[in-house]
C-alpha positions as CSV (number, residue, x, y, z in Angstrom):
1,X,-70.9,79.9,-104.5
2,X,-67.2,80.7,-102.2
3,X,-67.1,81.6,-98.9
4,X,-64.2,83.3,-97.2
5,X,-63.9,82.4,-93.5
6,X,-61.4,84.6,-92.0
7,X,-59.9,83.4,-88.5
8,X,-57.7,85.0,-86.4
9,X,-54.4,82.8,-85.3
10,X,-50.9,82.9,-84.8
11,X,-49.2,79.7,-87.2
12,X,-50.3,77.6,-89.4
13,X,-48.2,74.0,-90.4
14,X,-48.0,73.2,-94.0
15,X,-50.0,70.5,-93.2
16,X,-53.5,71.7,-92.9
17,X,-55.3,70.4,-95.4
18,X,-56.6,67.3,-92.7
19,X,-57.6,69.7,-90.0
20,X,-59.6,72.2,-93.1
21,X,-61.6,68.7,-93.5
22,X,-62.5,68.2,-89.6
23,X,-63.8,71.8,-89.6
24,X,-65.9,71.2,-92.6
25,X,-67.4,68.0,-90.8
26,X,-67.2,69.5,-87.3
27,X,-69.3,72.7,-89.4
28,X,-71.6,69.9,-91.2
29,X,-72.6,68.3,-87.9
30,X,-73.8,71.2,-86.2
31,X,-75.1,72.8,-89.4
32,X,-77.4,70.5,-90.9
33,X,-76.7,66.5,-89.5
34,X,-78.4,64.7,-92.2
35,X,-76.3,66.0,-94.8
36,X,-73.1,65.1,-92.8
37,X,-74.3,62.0,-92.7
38,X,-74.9,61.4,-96.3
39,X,-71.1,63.0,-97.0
40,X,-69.0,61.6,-94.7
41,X,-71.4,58.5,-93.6
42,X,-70.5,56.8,-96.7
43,X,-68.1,57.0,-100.2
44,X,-70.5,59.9,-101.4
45,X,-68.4,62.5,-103.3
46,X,-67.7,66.1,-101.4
47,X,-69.2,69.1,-103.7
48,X,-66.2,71.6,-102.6
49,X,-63.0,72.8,-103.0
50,X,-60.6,75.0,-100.9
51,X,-57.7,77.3,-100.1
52,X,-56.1,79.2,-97.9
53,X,-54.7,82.7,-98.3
54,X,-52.2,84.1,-95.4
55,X,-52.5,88.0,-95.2
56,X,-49.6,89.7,-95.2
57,X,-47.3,89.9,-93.2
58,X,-46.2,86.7,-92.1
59,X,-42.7,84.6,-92.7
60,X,-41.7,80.8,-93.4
61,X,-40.5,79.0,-90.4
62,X,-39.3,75.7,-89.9
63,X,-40.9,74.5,-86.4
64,X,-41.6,71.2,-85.1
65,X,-44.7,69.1,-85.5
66,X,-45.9,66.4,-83.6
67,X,-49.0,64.9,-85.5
68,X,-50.7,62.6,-82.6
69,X,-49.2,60.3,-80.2
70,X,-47.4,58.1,-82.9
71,X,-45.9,60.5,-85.6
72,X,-43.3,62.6,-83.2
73,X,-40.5,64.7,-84.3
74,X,-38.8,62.2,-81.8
75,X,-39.7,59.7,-84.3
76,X,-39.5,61.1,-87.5
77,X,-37.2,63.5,-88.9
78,X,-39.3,64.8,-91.5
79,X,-41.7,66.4,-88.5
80,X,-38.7,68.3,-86.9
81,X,-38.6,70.8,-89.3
82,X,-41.8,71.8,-90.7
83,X,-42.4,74.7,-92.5
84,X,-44.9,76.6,-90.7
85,X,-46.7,80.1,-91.6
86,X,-45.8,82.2,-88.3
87,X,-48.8,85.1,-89.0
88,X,-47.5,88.5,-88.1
89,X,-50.9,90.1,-89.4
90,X,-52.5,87.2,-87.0
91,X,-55.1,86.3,-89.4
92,X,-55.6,84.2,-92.7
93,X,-58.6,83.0,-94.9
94,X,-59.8,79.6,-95.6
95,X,-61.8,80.0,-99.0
96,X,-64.1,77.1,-100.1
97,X,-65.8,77.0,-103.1
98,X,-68.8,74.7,-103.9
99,X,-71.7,74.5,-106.5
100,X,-73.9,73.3,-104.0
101,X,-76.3,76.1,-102.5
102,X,-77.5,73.4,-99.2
103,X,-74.0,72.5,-98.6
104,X,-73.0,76.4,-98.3
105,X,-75.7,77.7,-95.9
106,X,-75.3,74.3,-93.7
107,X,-71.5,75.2,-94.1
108,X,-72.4,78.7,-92.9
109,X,-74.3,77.6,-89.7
110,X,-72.0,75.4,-88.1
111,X,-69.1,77.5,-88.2
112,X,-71.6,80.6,-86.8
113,X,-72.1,78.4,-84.2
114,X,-68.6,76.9,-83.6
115,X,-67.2,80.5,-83.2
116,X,-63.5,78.8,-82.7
117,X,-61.8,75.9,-84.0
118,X,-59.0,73.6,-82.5
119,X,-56.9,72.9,-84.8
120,X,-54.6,71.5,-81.8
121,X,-55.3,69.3,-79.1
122,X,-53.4,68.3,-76.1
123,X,-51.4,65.5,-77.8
124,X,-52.1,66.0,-81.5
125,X,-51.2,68.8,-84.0
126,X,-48.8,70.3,-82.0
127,X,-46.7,73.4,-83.5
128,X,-43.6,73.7,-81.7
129,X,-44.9,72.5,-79.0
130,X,-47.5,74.7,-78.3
131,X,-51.6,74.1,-79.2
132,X,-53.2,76.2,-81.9
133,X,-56.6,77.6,-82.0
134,X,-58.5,79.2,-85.2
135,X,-60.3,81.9,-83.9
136,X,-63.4,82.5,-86.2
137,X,-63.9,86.4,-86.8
138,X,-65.8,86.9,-90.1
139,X,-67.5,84.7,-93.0
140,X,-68.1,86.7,-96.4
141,X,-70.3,84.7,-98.9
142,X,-69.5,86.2,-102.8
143,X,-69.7,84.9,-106.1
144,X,-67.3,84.0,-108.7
145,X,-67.2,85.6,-112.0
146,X,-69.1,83.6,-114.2
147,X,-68.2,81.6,-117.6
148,X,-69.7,83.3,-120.5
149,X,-69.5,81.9,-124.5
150,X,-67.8,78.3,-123.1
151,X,-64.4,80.1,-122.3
152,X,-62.5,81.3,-119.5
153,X,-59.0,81.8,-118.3
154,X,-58.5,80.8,-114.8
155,X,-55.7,80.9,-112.4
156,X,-55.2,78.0,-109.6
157,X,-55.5,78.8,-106.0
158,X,-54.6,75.4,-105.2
159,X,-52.6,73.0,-107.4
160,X,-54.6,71.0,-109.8
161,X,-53.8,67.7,-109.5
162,X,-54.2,64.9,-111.4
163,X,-53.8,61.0,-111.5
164,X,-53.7,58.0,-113.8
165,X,-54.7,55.3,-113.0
166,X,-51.7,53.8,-111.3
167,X,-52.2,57.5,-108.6
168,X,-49.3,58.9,-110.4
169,X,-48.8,62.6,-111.1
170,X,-50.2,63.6,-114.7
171,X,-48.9,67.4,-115.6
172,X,-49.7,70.4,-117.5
173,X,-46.9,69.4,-120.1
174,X,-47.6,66.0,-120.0
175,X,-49.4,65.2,-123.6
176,X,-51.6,62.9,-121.7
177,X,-52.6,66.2,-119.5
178,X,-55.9,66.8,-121.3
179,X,-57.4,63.7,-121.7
180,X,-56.5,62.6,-118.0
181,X,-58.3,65.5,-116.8
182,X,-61.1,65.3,-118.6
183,X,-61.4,61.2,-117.7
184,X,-60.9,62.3,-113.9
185,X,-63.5,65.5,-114.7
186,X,-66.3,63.5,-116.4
187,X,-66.3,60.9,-114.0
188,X,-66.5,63.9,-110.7
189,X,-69.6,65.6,-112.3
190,X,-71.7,62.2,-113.0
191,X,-71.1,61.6,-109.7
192,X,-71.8,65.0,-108.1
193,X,-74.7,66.1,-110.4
194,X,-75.5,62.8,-112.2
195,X,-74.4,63.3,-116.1
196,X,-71.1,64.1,-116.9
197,X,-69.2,66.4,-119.6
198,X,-71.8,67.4,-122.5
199,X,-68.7,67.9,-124.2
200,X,-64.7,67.4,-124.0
201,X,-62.9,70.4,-122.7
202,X,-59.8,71.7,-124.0
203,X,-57.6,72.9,-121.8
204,X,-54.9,75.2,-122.7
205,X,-51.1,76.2,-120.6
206,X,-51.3,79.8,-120.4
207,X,-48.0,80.4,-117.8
208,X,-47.9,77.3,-115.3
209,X,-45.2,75.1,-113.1
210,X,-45.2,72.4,-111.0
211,X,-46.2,72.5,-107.4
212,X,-45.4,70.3,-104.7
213,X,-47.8,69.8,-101.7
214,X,-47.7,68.5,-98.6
215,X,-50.5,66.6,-96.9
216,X,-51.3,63.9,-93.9
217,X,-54.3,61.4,-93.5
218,X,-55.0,59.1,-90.9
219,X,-55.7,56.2,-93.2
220,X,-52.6,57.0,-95.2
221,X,-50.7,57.1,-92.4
222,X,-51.5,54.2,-90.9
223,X,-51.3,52.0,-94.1
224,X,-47.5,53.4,-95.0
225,X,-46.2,54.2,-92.1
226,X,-45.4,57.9,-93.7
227,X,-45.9,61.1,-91.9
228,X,-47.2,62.3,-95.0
229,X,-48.0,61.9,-98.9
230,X,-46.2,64.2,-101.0
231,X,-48.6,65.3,-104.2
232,X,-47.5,67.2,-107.3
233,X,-49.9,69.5,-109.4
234,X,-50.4,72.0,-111.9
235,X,-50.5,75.6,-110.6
236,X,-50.7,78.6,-112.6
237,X,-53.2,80.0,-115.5
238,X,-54.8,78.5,-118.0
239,X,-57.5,78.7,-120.3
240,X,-60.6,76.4,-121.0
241,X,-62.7,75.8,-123.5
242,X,-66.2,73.6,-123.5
243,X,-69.9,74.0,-122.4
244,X,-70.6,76.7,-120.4
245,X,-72.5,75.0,-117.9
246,X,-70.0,72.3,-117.2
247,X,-67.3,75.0,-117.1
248,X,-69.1,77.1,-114.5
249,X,-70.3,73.8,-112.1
250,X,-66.1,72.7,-112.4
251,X,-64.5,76.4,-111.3
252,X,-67.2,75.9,-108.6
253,X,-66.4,72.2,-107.4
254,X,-63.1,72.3,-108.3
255,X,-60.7,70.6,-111.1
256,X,-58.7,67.2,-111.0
257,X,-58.7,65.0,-108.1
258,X,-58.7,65.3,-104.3
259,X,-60.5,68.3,-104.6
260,X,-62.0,68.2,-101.4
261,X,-58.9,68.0,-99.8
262,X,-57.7,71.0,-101.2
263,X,-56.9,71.2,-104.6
264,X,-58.2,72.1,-107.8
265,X,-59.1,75.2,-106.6
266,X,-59.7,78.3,-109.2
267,X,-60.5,81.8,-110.1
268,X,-62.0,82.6,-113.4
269,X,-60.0,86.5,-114.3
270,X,-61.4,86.6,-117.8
């Protein structure tokens, strides 16, 4: 099941993917507690993916951030030029995807009843200077197409990525692509549904490059001393092969790692 939650704003940082998270828990609180709880209470896996999708138009700018109180552009370079979506349309999507029906209606009725989201406070996600607030105008609940004969092409609307072992970046035209993401994608459905692949899934390059991705955690942050962690994935089309049922759960919850921090995300177009 995907919901698109369209809010009405004026910029957006490249780093988002953070705040996307607090308004999925700040949404989970108000929507249904107990299953908050059993998320984010403990190292339970998250059943969903996301994106975002800036309408048109709307330009790249390169504005200041200030983070929170200790990662300043005083402080660090890297935040005094931040590329920033400045929304002429005034509006953007986030899209979340998840295979999990509960999690989607409790999703649903916390944001109903959050109406508006700050994505800024007083000290701490400042753009330019200025606060920013996402206004909440519209949630559309829709389907995506479904896998039919254990093959689909798909296209990423986040970058898949995907790690060995050591956390480093395994992609598309690595030869150890395949077997990687099937280690990382086995191991993300026994834990989100309780048995994993019934069988391996081959997964073919259609037209794809690299993508680099910006993102910022607390705990990372604090451990490094970094403003940010810098990811690379896989984003373009490709084409899968495997069980039907497996393939249909995955273009739900998502593909790779750090899925519920935004990536992984895809459409099936045939």
């Amino acid at each position: 099941m995907r919901l698109k939650i369209v809010f009405r704003t004026d910029r957006v940082p490249i780093l988002y993917r953070h705040r996307v998270v607090s308004l999925v828990k700040e949404a989970l609180k108000r929507g249904n507690g107990e299953l908050y709880e059993k998320l984010y209470g403990s190292q339970n896996p998250k059943p969903f993916t996301f994106s975002l999708f800036f309408n048109p138009p709307y330009r790249v700018e390169k504005l200041p951030l200030q983070i929170d109180e200790t990662f300043t552009p005083e402080r660090f370079k890297e935040l005094r030029q931040v590329e920033t979506f400045t929304l002429e349309s005034g509006t953007f999507s986030v899209n979340i995807s998840t295979p999990d029906y509960l999690f989607a209606v409790s999703l649903v009725n916390g944001l109903v009843s959050l109406k508006e989201f700050l994505f800024s406070t007083e000290k701490e996600m400042l753009v330019g200077g200025k606060r920013v607030i996402w206004e909440l105008l519209k949630i559309t609940p829709y389907r995506s197409r479904p896998v039919k004969k254990g093959e689909a092409v798909v296209k990423t609307l986040s970058p898949i990525v995907v790690e060995d072992k050591r956390g480093k970046p395994v992609l598309w035209n690595s030869p150890d692509f395949q077997k990687a993401l099937n280690f990382v994608t086995d191991r993300r459905l026994k834990e989100l549904r309780g048995k994993g692949l019934k069988r391996e899934i081959s997964v073919i390059p259609v037209k794809c490059e690299k993508k680099v991705a910006k993102a910022t955690f607390k705990e990372f942050r604090e451990r490094t001393g970094k403003p940010y962690m810098v990811l690379t994935g896989s984003y373009g089309i490709f084409k899968l092969n495997g069980d039907s049922e497996d393939l249909n759960f995955l273009c739900d919850a998502g593909l790779g790692n750090r899925c519920s921090q935004g990536f992984g995300m895809v459409e099936v177009i045939k």
